[in-house]
N, C-alpha and C positions, 0 to 999 in steps of 0.2 A: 784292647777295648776296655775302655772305661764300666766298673761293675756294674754300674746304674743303669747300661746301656745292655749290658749281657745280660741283667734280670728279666729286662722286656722284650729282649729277642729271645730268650728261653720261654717266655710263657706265650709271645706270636708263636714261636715252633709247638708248641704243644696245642694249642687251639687250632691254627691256620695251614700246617704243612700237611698235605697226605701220612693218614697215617699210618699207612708201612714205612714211610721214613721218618718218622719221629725217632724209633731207636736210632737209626745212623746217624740223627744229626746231635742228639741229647748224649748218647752213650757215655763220650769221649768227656766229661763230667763226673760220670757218679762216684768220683774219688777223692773229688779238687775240694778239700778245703779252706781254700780260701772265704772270709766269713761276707755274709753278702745280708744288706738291712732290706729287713720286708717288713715293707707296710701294710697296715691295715686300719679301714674306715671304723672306726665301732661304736656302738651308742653311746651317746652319754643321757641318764636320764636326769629331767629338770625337777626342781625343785617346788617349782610353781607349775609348771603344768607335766602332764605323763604322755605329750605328745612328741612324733618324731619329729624336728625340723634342722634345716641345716644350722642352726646355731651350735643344736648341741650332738654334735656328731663329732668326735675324738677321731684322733690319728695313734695307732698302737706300733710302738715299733719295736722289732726286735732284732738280733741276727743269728744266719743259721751260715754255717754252711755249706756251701756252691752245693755241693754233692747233694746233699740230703734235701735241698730244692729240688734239685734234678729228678731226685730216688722219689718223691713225691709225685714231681708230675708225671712220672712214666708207671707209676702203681697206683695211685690212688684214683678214686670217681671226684674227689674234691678236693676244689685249693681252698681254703678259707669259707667264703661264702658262696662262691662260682660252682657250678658244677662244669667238671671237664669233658672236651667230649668224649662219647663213650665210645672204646675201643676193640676192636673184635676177640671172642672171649680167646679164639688161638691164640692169638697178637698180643692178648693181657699175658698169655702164660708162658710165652715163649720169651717175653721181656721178662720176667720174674726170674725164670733158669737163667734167661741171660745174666741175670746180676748176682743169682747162686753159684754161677758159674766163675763168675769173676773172682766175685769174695773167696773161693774155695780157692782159688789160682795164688791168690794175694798170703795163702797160710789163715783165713779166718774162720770160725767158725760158724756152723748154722743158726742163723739169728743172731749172729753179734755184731754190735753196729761199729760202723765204720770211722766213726768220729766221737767213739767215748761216754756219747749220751749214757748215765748209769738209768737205774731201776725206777728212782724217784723222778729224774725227768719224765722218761716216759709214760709214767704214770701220770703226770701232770699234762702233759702234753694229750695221752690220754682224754686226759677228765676235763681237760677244756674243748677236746674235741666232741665231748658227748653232750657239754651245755650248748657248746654252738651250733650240733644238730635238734635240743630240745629246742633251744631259742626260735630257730628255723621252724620247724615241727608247730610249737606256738602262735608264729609268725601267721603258718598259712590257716591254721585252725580259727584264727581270729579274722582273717579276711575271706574264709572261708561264710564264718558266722555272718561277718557284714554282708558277703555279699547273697546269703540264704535270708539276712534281714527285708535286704531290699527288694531281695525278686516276692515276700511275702507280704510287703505293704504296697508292693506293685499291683500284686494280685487282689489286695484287699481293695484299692482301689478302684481297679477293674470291676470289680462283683459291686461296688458300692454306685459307680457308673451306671451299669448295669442295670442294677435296680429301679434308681433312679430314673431311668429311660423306661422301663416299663410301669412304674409309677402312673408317669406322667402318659406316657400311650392306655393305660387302663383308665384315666382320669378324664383323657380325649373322648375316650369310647363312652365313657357314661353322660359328658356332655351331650356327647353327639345325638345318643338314648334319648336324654332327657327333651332334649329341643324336639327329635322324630314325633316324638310322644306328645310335645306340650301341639305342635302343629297338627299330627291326628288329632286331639282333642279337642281345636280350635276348627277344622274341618267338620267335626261332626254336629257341633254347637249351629257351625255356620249354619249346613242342611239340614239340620232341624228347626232353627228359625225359617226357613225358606218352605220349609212344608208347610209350619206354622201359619205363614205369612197367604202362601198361597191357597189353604184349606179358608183363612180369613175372605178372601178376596170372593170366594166362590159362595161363599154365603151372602 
């Protein structure tokens, strides 16, 4: 099977299989060094403007070794920017022995990795894994804010509506007052000319 083809049937299995059998089907892996290029989408920011758009969206590539893809998607909660799904916490720890169990079979030690990575990769690997959960973290902190922006100019506008509407119904009601009143007054003008009128006639 061509690599390109095994990258994306290893990450369908880890999303899409049942997963009490994700180990049976990933297992037979976490030792194949053979080097496999993984991609990834990643920002580029612009120069002219600080907005996302597909123009400036990079493609990151690197290679890892089969295995250490593998060892990734069977331990970790995250590839990249995906979260995987989550696995039951037995299921998480009996796959972990399973791969202490190996390494110790194989002559390695506890925590020594399998493909060489020294101190300062993992370090690195590390420290880019913790910008790209801050980046994340920022990510939702900012669409968090927008969208607390706009449920509060919703609301302003609502209370602004609101108002308005009663404004205008308080505005009615003193119309309405005011005519009551100018018609009572125009009633009593009338009946009192007409008394007038009649107290005239009788004389």
């Amino acid at each position: 099977m061509h690599l390109r083809h095994l990258y994306i049937c290893l990450q369908y299995i880890r999303y899409c299989v049942k997963r009490e059998e994700v180990w049976d089907w990933l297992s037979p892996y976490i030792d194949d060094t053979e080097k496999i290029q993984i991609e990834r989408l990643t920002e580029v920011r612009s120069s002219v403007s600080n907005l996302k758009t597909a123009n400036n969206l990079g493609c990151h590539q690197t290679f890892w070794p089969l295995g250490r893809l593998v060892r990734t998607l069977l331990t970790e909660t995250k590839y990249y920017d995906t979260h995987l799904p989550r696995l039951p916490v037995l299921l998480s720890r009996q796959i972990v022995q399973g791969i202490k169990d190996w390494d110790k079979s194989q002559g390695r030690k506890e925590g020594e990795d399998p493909f060489g990575m020294d101190e300062k990769d993992r370090r690195s690997r590390s420290g880019r894994r913790d910008r790209d959960d801050y980046r994340d973290r920022k990510d939702r902190d900012r669409r968090s804010y927008r969208r607390d922006s706009r449920d509060r100019e919703r609301d302003r506008r609502r209370r602004d509506d609101r108002d308005d509407r009663d404004k205008r119904r308080r505005s009615r009601s003193r119309d309405r007052d005011r005519r009551r009143e100018r018609d009572r007054s125009r009633d009593r003008d009338r009946r009192r000319r007409d008394r007038d009128d009649s107290r005239d006639r009788r004389r």
